[in-house]
C-alpha positions in Angstrom: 43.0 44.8 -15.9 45.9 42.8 -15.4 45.7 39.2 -15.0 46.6 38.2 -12.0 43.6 40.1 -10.5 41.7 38.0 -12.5 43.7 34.7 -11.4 42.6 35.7 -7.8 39.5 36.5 -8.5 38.9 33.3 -10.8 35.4 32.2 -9.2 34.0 35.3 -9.9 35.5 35.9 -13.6 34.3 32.0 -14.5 30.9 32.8 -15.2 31.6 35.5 -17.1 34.1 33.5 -19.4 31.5 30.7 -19.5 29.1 33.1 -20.8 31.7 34.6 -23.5 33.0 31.1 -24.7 30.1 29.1 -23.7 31.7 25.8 -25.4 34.1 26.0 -21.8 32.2 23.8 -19.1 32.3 24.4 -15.4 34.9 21.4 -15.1 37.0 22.7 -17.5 37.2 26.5 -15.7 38.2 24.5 -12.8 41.0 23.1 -14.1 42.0 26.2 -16.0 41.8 28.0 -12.0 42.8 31.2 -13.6 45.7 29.8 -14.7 45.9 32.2 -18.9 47.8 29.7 -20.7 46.1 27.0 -19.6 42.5 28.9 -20.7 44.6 29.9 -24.1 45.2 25.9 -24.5 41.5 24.8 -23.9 39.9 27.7 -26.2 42.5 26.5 -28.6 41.3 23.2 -28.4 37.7 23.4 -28.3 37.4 26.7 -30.9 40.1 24.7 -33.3 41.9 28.6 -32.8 45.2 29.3 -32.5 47.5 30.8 -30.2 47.5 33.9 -31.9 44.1 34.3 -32.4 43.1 33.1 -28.8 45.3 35.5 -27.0 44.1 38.1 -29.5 40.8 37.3 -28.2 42.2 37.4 -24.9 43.9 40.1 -24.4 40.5 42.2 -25.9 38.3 40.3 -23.2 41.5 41.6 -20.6 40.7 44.8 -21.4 37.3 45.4 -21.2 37.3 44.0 -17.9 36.7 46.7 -15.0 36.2 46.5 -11.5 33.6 48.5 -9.3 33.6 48.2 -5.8 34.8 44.6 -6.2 32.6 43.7 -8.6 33.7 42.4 -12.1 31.8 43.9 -15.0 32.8 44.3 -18.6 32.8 48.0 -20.3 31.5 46.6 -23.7 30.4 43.0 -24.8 32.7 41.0 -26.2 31.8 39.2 -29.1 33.4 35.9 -30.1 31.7 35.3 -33.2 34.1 38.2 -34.7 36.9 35.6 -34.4 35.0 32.3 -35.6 35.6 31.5 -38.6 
């Protein structure tokens, strides 16, 4: 899925990135609005990642996004702890 569906889709796609990084609250998903390098910057900063391994992470999440009838779903969990150190 490419990212600008899930820009314009943000409010659904927030819960399911609150759920994946659950360190993210809802104020800071409302600033991020969709917006990937702004989400890149706050997982950076909360996670103490970095930009490589957040849009590693990111790009993985991406991809197992689908969509079904307009409904956002992922095709296989993704699991942070394989990035945490």
């Amino acid at each position: 899925m490419d990212w600008q569906q899930i820009e314009s889709n943000w409010a659904q796609f927030k819960s399911i990135i609150k759920h994946d990084w659950d360190k993210l609250t809802d104020t800071h998903l409302d600033e991020i609005a969709g917006r990937r390098n702004y989400l890149v910057r706050k997982i950076q900063s909360i996670y103490g990642l970095s930009q490589t391994e957040v849009d590693t992470q990111l790009t993985e999440w991406q991809e197992n996004q689908i969509n079904i009838d307009g409904h956002f779903y992922q095709s296989k969990p993704f699991l942070l702890n394989a990035y945490i150190r």
